[in-house]
C-alpha positions in Angstrom: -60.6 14.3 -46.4 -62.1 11.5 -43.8 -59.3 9.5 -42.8 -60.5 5.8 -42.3 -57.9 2.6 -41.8 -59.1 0.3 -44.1 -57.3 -2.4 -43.0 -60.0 -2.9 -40.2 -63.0 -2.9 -43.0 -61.3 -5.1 -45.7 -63.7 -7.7 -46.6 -62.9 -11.3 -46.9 -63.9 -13.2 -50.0 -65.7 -15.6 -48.7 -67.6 -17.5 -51.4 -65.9 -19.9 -53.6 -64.0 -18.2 -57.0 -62.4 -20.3 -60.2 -61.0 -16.8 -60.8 -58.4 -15.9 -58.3 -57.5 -13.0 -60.4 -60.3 -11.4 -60.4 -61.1 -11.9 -56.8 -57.4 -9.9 -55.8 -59.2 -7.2 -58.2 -62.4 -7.1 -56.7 -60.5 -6.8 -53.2 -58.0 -4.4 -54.2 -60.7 -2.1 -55.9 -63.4 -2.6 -52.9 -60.8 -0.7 -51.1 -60.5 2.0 -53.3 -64.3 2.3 -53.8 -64.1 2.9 -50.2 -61.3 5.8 -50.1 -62.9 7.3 -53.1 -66.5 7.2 -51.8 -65.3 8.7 -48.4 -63.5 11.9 -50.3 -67.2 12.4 -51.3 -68.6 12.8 -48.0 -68.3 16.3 -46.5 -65.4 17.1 -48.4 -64.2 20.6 -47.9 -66.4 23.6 -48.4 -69.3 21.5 -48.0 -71.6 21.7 -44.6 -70.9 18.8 -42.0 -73.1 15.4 -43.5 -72.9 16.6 -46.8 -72.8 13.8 -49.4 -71.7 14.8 -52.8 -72.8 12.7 -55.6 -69.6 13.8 -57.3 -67.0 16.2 -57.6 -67.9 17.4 -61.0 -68.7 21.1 -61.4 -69.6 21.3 -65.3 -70.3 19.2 -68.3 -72.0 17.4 -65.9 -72.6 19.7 -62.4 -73.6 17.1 -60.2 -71.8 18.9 -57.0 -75.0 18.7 -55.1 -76.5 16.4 -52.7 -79.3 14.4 -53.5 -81.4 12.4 -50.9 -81.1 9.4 -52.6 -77.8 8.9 -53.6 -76.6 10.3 -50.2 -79.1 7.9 -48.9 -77.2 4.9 -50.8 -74.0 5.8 -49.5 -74.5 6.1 -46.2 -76.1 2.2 -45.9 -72.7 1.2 -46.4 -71.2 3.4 -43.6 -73.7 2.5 -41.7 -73.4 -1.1 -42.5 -69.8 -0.6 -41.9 -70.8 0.9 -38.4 -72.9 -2.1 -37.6 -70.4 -5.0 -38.7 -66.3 -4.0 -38.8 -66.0 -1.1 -38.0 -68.5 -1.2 -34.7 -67.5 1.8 -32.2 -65.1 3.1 -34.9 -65.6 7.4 -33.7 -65.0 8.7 -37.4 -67.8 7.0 -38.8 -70.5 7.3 -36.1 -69.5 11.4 -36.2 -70.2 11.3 -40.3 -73.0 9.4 -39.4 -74.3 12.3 -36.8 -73.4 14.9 -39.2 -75.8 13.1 -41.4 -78.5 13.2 -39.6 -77.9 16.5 -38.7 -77.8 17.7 -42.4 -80.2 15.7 -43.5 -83.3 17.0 -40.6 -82.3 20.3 -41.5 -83.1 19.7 -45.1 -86.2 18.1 -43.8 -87.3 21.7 -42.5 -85.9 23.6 -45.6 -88.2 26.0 -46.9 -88.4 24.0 -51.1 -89.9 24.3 -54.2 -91.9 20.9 -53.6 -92.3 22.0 -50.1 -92.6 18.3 -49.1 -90.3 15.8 -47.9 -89.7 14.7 -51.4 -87.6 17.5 -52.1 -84.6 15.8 -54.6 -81.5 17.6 -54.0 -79.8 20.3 -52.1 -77.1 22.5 -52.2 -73.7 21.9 -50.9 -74.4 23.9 -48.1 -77.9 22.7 -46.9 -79.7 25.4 -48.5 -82.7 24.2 -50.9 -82.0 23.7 -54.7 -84.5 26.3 -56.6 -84.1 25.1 -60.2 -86.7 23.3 -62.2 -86.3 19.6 -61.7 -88.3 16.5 -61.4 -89.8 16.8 -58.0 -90.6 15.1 -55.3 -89.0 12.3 -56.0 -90.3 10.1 -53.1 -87.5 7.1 -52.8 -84.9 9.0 -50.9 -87.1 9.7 -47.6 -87.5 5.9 -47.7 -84.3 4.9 -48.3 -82.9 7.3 -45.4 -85.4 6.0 -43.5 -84.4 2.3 -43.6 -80.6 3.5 -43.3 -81.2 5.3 -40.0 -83.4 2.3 -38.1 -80.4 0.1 -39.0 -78.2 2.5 -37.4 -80.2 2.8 -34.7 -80.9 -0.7 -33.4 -76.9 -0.6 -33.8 -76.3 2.7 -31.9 -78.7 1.6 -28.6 -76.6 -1.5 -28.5 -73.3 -0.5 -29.1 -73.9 2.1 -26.7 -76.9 2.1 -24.8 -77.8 5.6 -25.2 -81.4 5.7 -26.2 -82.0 9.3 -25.5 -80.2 10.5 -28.6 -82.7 8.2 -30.5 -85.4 10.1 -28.8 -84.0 13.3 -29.8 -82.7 13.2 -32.9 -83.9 10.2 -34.8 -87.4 8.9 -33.6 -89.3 10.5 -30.7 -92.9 9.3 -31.9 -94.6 12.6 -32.1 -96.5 14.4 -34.0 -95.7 16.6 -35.5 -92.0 15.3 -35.2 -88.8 16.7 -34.8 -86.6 13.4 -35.9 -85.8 12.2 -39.1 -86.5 8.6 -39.2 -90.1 9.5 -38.0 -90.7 12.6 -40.4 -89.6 10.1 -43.2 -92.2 7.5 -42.1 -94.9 9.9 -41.6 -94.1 11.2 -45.6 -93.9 8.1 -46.7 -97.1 6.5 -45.1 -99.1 9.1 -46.2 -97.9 9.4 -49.7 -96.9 6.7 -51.6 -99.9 6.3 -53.3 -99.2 9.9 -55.2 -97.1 10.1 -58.4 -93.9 11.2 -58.0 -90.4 11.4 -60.2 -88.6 8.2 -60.5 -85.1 7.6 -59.4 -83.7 8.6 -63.3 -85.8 11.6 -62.5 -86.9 11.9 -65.6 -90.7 10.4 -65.6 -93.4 11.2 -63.2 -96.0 8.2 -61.7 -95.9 5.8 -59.9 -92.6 3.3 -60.0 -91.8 0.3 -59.0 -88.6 1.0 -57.7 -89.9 3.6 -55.6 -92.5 1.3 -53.9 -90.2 -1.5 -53.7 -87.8 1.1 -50.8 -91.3 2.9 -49.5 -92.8 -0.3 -48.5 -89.6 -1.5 -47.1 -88.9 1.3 -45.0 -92.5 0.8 -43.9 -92.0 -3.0 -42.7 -89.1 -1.8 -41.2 -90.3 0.9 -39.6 -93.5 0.1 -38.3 -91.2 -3.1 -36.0 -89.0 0.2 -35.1 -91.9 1.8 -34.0 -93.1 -1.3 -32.2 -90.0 -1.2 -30.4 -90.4 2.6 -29.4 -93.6 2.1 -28.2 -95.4 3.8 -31.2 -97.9 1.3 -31.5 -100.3 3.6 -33.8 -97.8 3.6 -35.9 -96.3 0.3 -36.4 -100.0 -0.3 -36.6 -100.3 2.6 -39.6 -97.2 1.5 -41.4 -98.0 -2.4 -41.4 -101.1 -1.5 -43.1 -99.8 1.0 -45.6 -97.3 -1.6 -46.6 -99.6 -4.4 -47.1 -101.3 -2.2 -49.5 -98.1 -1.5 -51.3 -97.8 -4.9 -52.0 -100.7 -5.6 -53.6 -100.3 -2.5 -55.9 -96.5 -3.8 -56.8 -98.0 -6.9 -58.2 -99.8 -5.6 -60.6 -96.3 -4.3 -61.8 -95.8 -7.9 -63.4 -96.4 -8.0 -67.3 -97.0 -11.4 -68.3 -97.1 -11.0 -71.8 -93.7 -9.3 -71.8 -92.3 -11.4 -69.4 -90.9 -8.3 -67.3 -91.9 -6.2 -64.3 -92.9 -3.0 -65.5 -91.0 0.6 -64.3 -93.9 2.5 -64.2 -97.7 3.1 -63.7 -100.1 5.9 -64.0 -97.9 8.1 -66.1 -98.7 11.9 -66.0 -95.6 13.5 -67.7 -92.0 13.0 -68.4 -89.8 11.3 -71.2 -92.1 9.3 -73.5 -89.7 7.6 -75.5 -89.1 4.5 -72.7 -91.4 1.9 -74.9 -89.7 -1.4 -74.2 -90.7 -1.1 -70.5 -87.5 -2.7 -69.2 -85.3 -0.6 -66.9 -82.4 -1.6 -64.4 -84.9 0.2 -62.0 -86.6 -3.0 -61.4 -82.9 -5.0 -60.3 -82.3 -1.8 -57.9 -85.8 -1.8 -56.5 -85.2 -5.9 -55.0 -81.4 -5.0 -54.1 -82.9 -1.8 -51.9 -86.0 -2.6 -51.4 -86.2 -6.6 -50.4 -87.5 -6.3 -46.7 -86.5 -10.1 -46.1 -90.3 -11.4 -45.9 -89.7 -13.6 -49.3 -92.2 -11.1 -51.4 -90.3 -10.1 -54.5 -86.8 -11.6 -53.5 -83.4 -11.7 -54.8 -84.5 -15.1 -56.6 -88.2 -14.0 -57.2 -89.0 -15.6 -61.1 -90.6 -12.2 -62.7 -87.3 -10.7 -61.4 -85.2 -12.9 -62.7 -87.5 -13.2 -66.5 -87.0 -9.2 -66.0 -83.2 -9.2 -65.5 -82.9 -11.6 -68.2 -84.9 -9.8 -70.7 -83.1 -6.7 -69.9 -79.4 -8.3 -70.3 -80.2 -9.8 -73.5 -81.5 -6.3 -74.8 -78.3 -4.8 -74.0 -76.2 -7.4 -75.4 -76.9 -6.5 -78.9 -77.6 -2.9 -78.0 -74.2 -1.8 -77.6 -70.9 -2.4 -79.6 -68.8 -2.7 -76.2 -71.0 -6.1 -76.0 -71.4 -7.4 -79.0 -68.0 -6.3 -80.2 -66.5 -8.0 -77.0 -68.1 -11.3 -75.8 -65.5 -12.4 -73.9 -66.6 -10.3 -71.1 -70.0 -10.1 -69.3 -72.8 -8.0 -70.9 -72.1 -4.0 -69.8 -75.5 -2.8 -68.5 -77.4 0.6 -69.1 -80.1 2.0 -67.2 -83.2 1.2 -69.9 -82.5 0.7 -73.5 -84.4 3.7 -75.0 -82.3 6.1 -72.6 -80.5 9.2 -74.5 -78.7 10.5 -71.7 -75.2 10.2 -72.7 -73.6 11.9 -69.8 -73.5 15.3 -70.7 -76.6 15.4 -72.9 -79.0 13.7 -75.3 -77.7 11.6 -77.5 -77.4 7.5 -77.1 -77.9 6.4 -73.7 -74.2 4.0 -72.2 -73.6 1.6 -70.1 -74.0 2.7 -66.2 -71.2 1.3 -63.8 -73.6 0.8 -60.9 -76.1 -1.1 -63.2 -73.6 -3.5 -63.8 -72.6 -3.7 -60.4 -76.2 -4.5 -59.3 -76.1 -7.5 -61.7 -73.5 -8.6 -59.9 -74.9 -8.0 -56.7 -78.3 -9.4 -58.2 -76.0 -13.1 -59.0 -74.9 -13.3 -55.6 -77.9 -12.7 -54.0 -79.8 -15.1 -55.8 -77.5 -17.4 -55.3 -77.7 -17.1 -51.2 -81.6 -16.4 -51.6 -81.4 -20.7 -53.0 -79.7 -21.9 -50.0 -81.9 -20.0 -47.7 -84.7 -21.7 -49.7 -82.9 -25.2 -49.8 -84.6 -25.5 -53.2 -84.4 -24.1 -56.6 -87.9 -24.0 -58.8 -87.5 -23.4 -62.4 -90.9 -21.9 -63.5 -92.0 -20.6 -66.9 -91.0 -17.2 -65.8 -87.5 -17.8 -64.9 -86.5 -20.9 -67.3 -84.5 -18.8 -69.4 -82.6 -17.2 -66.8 -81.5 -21.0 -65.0 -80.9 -22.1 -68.6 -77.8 -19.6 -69.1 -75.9 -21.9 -65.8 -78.0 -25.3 -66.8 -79.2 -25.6 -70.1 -81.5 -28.9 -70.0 -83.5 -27.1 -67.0 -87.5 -27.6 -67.8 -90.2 -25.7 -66.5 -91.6 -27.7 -63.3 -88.2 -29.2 -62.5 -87.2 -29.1 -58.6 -83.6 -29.0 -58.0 -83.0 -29.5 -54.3 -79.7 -28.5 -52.5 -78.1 -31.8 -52.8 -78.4 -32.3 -56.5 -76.1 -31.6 -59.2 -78.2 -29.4 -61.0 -78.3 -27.1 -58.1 -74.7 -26.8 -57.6 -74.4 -26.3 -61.2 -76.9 -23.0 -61.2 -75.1 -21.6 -58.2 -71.6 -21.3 -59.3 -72.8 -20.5 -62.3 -74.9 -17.8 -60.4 -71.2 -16.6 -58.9 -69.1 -17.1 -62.1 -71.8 -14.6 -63.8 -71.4 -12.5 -60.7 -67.6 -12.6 -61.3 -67.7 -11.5 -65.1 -70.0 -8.8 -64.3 -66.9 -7.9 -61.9 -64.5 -8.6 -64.7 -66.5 -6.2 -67.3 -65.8 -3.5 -64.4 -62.5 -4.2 -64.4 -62.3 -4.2 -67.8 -63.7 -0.6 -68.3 -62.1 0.8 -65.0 -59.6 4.3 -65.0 -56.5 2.6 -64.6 -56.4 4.0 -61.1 -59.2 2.5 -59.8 -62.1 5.6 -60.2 -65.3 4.5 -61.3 -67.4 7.1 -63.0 -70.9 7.1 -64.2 -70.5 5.6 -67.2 -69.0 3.8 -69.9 -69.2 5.3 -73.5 -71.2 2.8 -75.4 -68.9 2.3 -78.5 -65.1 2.6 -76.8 -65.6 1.7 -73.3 -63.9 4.8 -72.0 -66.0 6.7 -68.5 -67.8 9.3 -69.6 -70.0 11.7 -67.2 -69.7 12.7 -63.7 -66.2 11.4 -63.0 -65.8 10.0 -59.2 -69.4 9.3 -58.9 -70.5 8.4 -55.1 -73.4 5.6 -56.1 -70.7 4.0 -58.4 -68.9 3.9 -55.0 -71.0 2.4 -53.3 -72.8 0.2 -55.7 -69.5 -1.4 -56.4 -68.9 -2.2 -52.5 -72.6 -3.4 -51.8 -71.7 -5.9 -54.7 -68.5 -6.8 -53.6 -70.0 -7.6 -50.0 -72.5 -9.6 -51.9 -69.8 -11.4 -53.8 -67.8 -12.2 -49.7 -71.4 -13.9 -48.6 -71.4 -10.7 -46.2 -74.2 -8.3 -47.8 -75.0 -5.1 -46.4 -78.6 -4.6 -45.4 
């Protein structure tokens, strides 16, 4: 087990809370989130930079690492590395051993034989069984990870030559990670792939949302290492991203759509709402004010979605004192072991929270909110006389009105958590739709680290 003092990472709850109750909760459990996620990083019998998604071996076996979950979870070590825990030796070694794992799977012999490669075994080695592959998020999520870490690592210690060695040396063909991902990613988003449920293959806008990030991100890292090609290649290929996402935007529905160009997978996922969409801006936001926290087909999307699950499932509708529990889509029959009825997911609720605050902060960065036809029913939950057309500027009423209402809902998405949480503190994968009770992989990393990416949120400190 990593041994990390978490007394030097505790966040401080920073925004402004009519629920002190809940906010000792959120602290006290951000702390566990953290413990719990780091027992799931190279535990033992694993290789060095493993990430687990969980420690369940059966009913479900998710003791394997996937490339996007491992991904997810080391953001917030690296944030951690970046922020309060900078120069702390135990989490730049996990980080190294990370790297280190993760461009050996790069050069793994695979089914997919591609980058896109979903999951590996404990031990490095590739995972042979069918599966939905390639799944093409994880590359671009690790890719966005790593420049973050990077920037960090040349400061913090002005060694740019293990940058050059192991994480971008601007060759090709390349032997560093951040570049191979950028390379696969460039050159492939435009090709169908799994989504990040695994379970459809096309093209997704979650998917897009992280590829064209990592692009923007990576083509001003490649600017910086003097890869001008590149950065030249990547600004392009995520210009053209953008235009294809969108296209994403059903008007008639009044919701972003999950996928395009479907060539095979589950058919059943009619409604066309997913939580996919919420974790695509959270992830894949690259700060450029295209498809933000705030954006108003988001928020029409997050709505619709919330008010789906509402009278979906008997812990909501049976229980309205506490914030809506959210699932992944609301056709999905994965109960957490097998097919059945689809549950609430812990992380999906978690990114609504994360989703509140955000939006919140992405208002005073804009000094302004705009109610528009596309997000009226959204603002009306925190300020019901809001019109379409109406300007609320920071120093009105209204405005202060939608924000901490934007926080309060933030907090009972927090307070359904706490509501459904293992009395110690472990979050698993899911709630079971009727009692409430977790259900699937027990201990499950992303939970982890969804919760703590929300509860930085919540402090006014996100992670990247």
């Amino acid at each position: 087990m990593v041994q990390i003092r978490f007394s030097i990472i505790t966040i401080a709850l920073g925004v402004v809370s009519i629920n002190a109750q809940i906010s000792t909760w959120v602290a006290n459990e951000t702390s566990i989130s953290y413990a719990k996620m780091y027992n799931n990083i190279q535990p033992a019998g694993t290789a060095a930079g493993c990430v687990i998604a969980s420690p369940s071996i059966s009913n479900p076996d998710y003791y394997y690492s996937w490339v996007r979950d491992s991904a997810m979870t080391l953001k917030v070590v690296i944030n951690q590395y970046n922020t309060t825990s900078a120069s702390n030796s135990t989490l730049l070694s996990i980080i190294k051993n990370y790297v280190t794992f993760s461009r050996n799977t790069q050069t793994e012999s695979t089914p997919c034989s591609c980058i896109g490669e979903p999951k590996f075994n404990v031990d490095g080695s590739a995972y042979t069984g069918a599966w939905g592959r390639p799944q093409n998020d994880g590359p671009a999520i690790r890719a966005t990870a790593l420049i973050k870490f990077a920037y960090s690592y040349i400061a913090q210690t002005g060694d740019k030559s293990y940058v050059l060695s192991a994480l971008y040396d601007g060759k090709l063909p390349t032997s560093t990670i951040i570049k191979a991902d950028l390379e696969y990613v460039s050159n492939n988003w435009r090709s169908v792939c799994y989504d990040l449920w695994e379970e459809v293959e096309g093209n997704h806008f979650f998917t897009m949302m992280v590829q064209r990030r990592s692009l923007i991100e990576g083509a001003a890292f490649a600017t910086y290492m003097d890869d001008t090609g590149a950065a030249n290649y990547y600004s392009e290929q995520a210009a053209d991203i953008l235009t294809a996402l969108k296209t994403f935007w059903n008007l008639e529905a009044g919701t972003i759509e999950t996928t395009q160009n479907y060539t095979q997978g589950v058919k059943y996922k009619s409604s066309g709402l997913d939580c996919a969409q919420i974790l695509g801006v959270l992830h894949g936001y690259a700060g450029d004010g295209q498809f933000s926290p705030n954006n108003d087909e988001l928020l029409s999307t997050a709505y619709n979605l919330k008010q789906k699950f509402a009278s979906l499932y008997p812990v909501n509708y049976n229980n309205s004192s506490y914030a809506t529990a959210i699932g992944r889509y609301p056709e999905d029959e994965y109960d957490g072991t097998g097919t059945s009825e689809g549950n609430p997911w812990i992380l999906c609720t978690a990114a609504y929270a994360e989703l509140y605050s955000k939006a919140a902060m992405q208002y005073d960065i804009d000094g302004a909110i705009y109610v528009t036809a596309n997000n009226l029913n959204f603002i009306k939950q925190f300020y019901s006389s809001a019109s379409s057309g109406d300007v609320y500027s920071s120093s009105s009423s209204q405005y202060t009105t939608i924000v901490n209402g934007l926080y309060s809902g933030a907090d009972g998405f927090f307070e359904t958590i706490s509501y459904h949480a293992n009395t110690d503190g472990s979050l698993g994968e899911e709630w079971d739709r009727t009692t409430g009770y977790n259900v699937g992989a027990h201990d499950l990393t992303w939970s982890y680290a969804s919760f703590i990416t929300a509860s930085l949120a919540r402090s006014g400190t996100p992670a990247f």
